[in-house]
Backbone as CSV, one residue per row, in Angstrom:
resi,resn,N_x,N_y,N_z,CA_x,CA_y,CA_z,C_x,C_y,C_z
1,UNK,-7.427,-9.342,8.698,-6.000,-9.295,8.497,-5.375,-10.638,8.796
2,UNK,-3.993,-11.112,7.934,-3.161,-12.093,8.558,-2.594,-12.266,9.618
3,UNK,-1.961,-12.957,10.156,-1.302,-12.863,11.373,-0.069,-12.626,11.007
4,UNK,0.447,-12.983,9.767,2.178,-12.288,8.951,1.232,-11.764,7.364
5,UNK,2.359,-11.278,6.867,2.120,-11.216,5.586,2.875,-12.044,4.803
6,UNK,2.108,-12.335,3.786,3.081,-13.288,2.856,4.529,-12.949,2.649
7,UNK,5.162,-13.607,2.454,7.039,-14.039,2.533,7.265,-12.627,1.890
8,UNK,6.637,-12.763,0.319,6.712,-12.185,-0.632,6.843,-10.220,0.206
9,UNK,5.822,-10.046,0.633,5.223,-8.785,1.080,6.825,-8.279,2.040
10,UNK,7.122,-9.546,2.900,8.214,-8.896,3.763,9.565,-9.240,2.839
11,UNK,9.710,-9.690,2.122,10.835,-9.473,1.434,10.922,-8.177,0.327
12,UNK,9.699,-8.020,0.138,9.734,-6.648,-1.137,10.161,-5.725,0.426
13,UNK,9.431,-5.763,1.205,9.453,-4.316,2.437,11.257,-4.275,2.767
14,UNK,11.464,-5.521,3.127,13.198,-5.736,3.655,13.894,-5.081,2.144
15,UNK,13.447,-5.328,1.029,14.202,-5.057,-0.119,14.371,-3.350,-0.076
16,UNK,13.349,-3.309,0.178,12.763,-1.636,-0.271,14.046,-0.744,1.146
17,UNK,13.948,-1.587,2.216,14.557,-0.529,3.255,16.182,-0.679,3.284
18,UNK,16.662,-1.885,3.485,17.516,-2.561,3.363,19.023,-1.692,3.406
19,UNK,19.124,-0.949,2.115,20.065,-0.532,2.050,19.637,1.590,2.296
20,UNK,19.073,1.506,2.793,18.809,3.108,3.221,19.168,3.022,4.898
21,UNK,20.313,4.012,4.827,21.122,3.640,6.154,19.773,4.348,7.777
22,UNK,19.545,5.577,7.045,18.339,6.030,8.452,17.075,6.104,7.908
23,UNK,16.320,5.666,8.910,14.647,5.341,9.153,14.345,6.494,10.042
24,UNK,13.412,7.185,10.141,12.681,8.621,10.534,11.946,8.197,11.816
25,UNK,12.062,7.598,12.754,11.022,7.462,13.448,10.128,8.382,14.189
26,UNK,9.218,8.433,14.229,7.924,9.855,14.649,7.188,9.095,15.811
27,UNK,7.224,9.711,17.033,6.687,9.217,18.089,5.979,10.638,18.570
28,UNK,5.112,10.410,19.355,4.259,11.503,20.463,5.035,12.039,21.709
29,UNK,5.682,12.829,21.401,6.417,13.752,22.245,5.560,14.231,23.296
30,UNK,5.819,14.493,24.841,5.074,14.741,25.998,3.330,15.513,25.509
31,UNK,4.569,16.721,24.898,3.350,17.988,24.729,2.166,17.682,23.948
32,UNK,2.493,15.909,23.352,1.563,15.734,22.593,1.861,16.180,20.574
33,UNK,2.845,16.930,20.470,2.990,16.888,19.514,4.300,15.950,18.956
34,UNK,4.079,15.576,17.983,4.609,14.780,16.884,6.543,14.802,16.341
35,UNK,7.225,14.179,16.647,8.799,13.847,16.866,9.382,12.998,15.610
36,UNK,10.412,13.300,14.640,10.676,12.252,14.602,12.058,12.772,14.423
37,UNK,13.333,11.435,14.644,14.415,11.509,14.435,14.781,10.284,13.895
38,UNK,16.027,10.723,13.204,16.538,10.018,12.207,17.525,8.439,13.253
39,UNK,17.446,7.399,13.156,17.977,6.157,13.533,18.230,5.333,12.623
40,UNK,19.316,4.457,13.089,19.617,3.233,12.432,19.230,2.015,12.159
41,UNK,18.401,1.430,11.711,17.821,0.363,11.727,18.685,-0.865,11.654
42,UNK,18.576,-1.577,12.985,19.895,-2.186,13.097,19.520,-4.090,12.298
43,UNK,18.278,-4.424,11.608,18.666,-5.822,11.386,19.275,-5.826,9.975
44,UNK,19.239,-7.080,10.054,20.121,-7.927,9.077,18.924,-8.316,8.020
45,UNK,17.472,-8.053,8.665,16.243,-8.991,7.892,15.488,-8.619,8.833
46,UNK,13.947,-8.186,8.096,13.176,-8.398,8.690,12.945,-9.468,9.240
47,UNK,12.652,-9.779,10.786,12.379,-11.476,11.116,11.031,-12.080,11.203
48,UNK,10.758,-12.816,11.863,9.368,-13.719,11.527,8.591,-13.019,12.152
49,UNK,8.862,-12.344,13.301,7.966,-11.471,14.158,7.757,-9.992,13.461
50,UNK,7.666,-9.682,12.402,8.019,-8.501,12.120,8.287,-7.227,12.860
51,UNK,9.679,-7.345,12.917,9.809,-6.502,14.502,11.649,-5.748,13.788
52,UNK,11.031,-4.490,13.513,12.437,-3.456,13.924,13.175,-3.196,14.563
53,UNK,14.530,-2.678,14.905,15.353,-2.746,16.141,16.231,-1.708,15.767
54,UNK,16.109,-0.678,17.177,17.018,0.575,16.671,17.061,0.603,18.114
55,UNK,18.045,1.142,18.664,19.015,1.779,19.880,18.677,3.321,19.908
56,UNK,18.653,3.501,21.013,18.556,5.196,21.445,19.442,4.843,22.971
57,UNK,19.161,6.875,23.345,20.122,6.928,24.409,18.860,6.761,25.645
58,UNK,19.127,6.263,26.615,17.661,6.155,27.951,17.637,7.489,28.792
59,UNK,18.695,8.112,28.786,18.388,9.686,28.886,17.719,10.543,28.031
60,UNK,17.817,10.208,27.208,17.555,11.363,26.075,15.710,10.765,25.688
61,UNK,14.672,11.903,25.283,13.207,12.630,25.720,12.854,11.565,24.925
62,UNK,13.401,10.714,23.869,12.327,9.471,23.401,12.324,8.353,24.164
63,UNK,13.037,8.321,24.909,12.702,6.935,25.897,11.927,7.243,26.529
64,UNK,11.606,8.743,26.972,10.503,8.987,27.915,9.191,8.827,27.100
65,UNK,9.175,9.331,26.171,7.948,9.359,25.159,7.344,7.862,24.845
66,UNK,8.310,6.803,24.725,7.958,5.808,24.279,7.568,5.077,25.127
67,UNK,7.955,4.818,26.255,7.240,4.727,27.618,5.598,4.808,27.737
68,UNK,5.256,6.284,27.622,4.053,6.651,27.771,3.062,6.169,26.263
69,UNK,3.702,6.264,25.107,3.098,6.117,24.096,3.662,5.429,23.037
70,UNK,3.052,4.079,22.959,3.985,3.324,22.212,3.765,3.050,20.268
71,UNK,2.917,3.831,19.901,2.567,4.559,18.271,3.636,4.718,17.710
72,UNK,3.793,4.405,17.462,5.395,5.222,16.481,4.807,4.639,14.723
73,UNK,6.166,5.842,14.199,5.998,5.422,12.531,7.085,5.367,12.214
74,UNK,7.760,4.901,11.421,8.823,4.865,10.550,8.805,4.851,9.104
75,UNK,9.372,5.816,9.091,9.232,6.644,7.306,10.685,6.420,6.516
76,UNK,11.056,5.531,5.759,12.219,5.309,4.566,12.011,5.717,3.538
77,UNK,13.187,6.556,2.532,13.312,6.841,1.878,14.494,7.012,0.689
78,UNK,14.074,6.565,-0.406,15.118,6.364,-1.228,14.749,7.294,-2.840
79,UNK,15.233,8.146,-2.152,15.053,9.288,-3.339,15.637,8.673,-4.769
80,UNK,16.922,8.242,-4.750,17.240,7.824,-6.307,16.640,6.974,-7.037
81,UNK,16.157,6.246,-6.574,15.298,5.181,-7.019,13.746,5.531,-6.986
82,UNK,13.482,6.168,-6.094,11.998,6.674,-6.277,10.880,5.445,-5.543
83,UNK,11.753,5.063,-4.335,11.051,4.229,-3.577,10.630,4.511,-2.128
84,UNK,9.485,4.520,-1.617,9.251,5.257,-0.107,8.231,3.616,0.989
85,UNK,8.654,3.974,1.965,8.132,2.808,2.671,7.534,4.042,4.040
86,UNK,6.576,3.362,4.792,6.100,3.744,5.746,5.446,2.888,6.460
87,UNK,6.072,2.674,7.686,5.689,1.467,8.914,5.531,2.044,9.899
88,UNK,3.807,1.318,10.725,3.276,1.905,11.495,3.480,0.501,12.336
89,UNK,3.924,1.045,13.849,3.760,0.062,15.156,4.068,0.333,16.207
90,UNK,4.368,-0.606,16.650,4.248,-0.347,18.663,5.927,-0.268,18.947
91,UNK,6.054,0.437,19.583,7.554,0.427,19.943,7.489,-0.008,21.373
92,UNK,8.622,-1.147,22.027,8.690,-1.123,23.075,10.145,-0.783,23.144
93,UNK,10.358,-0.578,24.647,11.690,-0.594,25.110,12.479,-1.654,25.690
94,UNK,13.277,-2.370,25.440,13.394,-3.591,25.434,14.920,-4.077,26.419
95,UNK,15.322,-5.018,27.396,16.235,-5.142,27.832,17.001,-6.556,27.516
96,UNK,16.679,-7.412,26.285,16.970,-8.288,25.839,18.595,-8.420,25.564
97,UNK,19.371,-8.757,26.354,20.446,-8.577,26.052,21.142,-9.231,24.747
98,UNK,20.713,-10.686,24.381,20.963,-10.864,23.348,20.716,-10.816,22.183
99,UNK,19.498,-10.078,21.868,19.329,-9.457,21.076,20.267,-7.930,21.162
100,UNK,20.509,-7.199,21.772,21.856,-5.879,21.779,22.756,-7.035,21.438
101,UNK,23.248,-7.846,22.174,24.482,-8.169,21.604,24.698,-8.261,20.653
102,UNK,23.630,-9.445,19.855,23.702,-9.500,18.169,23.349,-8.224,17.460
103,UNK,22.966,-7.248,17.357,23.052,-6.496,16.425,24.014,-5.182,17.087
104,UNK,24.135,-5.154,18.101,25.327,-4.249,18.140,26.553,-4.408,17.545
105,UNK,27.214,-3.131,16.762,28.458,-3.256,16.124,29.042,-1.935,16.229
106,UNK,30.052,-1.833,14.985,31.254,-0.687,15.487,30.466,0.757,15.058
107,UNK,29.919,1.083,14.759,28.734,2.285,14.287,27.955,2.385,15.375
108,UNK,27.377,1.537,16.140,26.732,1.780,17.409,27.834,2.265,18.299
109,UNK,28.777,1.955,18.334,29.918,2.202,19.554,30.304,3.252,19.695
110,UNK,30.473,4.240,18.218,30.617,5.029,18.504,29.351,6.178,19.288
111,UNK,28.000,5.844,19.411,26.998,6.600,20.058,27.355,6.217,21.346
112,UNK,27.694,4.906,21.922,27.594,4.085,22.865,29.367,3.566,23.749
113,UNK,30.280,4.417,23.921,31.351,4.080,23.819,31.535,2.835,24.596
114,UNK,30.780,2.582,25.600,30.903,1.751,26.972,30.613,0.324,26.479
115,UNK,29.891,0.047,24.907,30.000,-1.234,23.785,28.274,-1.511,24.650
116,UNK,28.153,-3.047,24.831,27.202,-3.951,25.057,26.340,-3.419,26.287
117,UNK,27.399,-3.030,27.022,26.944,-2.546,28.392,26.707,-1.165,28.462
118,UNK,26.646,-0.384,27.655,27.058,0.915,28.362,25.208,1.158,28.729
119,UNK,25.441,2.015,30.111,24.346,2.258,30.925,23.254,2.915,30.140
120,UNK,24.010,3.722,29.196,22.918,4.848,28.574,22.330,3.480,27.225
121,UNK,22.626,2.751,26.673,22.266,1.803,25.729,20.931,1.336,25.919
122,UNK,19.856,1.433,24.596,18.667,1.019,24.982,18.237,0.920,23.562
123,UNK,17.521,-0.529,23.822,16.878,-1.100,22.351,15.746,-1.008,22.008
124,UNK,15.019,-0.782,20.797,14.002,0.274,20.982,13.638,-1.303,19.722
125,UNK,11.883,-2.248,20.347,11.619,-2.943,19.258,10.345,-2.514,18.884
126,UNK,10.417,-1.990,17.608,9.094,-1.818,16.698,8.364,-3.429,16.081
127,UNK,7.248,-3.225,16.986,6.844,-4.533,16.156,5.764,-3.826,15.119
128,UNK,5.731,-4.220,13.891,5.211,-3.557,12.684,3.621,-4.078,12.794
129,UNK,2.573,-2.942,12.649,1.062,-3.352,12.773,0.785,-3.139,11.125
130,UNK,1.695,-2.270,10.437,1.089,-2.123,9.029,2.319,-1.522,8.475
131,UNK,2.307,-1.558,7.106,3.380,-0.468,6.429,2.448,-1.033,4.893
132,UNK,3.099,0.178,4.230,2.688,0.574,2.710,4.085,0.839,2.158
133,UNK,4.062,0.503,0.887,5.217,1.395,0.171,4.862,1.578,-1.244
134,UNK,5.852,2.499,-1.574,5.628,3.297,-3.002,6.678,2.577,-3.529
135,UNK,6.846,1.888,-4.898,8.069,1.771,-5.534,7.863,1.961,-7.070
136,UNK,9.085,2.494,-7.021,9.110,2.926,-8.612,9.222,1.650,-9.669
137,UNK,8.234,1.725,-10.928,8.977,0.410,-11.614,9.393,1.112,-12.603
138,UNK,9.203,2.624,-13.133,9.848,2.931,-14.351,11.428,3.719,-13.973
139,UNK,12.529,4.016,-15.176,13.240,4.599,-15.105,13.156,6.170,-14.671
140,UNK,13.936,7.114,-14.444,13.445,8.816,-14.180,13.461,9.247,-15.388
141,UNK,13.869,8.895,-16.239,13.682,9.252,-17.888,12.216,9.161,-17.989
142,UNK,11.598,7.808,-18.076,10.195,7.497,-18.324,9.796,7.873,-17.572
143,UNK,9.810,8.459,-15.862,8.706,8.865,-15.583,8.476,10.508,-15.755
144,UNK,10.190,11.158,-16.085,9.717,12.501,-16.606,8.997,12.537,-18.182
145,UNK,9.111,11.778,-18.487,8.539,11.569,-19.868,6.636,11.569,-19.419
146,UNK,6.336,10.641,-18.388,5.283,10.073,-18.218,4.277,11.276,-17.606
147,UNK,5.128,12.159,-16.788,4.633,13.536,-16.333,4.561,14.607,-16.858
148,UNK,5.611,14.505,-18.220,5.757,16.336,-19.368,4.297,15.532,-20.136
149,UNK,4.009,14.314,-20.602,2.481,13.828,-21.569,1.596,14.255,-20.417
150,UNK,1.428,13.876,-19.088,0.455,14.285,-18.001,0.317,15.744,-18.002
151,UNK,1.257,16.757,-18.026,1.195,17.862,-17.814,0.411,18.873,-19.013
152,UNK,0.918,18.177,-20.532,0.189,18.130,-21.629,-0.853,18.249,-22.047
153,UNK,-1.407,16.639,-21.601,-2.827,16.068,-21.892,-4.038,16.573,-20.905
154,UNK,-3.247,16.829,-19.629,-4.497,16.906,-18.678,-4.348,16.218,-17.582
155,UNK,-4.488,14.723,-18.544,-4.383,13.509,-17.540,-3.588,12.956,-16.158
156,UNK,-3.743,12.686,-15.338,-2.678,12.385,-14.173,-1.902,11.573,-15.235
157,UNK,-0.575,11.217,-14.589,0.404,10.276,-14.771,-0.071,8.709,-14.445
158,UNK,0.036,7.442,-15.171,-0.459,6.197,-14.925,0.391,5.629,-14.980
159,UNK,0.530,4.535,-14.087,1.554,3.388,-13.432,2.849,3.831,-13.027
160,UNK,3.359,4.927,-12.650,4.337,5.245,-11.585,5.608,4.523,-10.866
161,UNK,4.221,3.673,-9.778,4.963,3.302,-9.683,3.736,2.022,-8.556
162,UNK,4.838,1.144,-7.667,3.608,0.060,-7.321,3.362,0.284,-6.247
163,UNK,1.747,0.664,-5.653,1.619,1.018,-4.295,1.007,-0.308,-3.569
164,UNK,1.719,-0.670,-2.159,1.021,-1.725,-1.780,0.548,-1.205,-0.008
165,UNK,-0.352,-1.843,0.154,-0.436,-1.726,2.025,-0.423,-3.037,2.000
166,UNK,0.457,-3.375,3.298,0.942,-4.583,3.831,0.717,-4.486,5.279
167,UNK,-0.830,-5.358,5.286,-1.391,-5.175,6.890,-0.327,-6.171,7.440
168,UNK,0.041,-6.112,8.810,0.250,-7.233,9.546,0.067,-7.163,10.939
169,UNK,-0.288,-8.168,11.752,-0.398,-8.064,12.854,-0.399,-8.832,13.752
């Protein structure tokens, strides 16, 4: 594996998530079984470190979880377009204040009334070990077209859409 992925790889991934307001994150809940809830993915850009950034509350059972087990996934989805991303990495819990400062804004405040400081505020950084995504390159016309000939012929459906895995680490 690389130590980044090419420019290219994290700009299709930033493209693909970008404008899909919640990311699914799935962590290992105490009992051992499997969590995920819906968060905000707070950058502006993926950065050089490939590293996610979402806020949770430090009371509430995923700070405890993430603590003990730092696996997480993050699952995006953009149904109209027919594009899906899935990023696997380490979540830490993080007390970087300037990093909260810079990406905190008025949508966080309202989870967080107390702003920069408030006690319960906690930054949650996914640094990305891998992600894949699905993207569509045809229209939904052509690909119902591409699936009533599949359903027809026999044949699966061909070229869909573009699947990539994008190791990084």
């Amino acid at each position: 594996m690389t130590s980044t992925p090419p420019r290219q790889d994290h700009e299709t991934l930033w493209d693909l998530i970008k404008d899909i307001k919640f990311g699914m994150l799935t962590h290992r809940h105490g009992d051992g079984s499997l969590q995920s809830h819906p968060l905000t993915t707070q950058n502006q850009s993926i950065d050089e470190n490939s590293t996610l950034y979402f806020f949770i509350s430090k009371k509430g059972e995923m700070a405890s979880s993430l603590g003990h087990d730092a696996n997480v996934n993050v699952a995006y989805a953009d149904t109209s377009d027919d594009n899906y991303v899935s990023i696997a990495g380490k979540a830490t819990l993080s007390d970087d204040q300037a990093t909260t400062e810079r990406l905190f804004n008025t949508f966080t405040k309202a989870w967080f009334p107390g702003g920069v400081n408030d006690p319960d505020l906690q930054l949650v950084e996914v640094k990305i070990t891998h992600a894949e995504y699905w993207n569509a390159k045809d229209s939904k016309v052509t690909q119902l077209f591409k699936m009533a000939k599949s359903a027809v012929t026999g044949d699966r459906p061909k070229d869909m859409s573009e699947h990539k895995e994008v190791p990084v680490s």
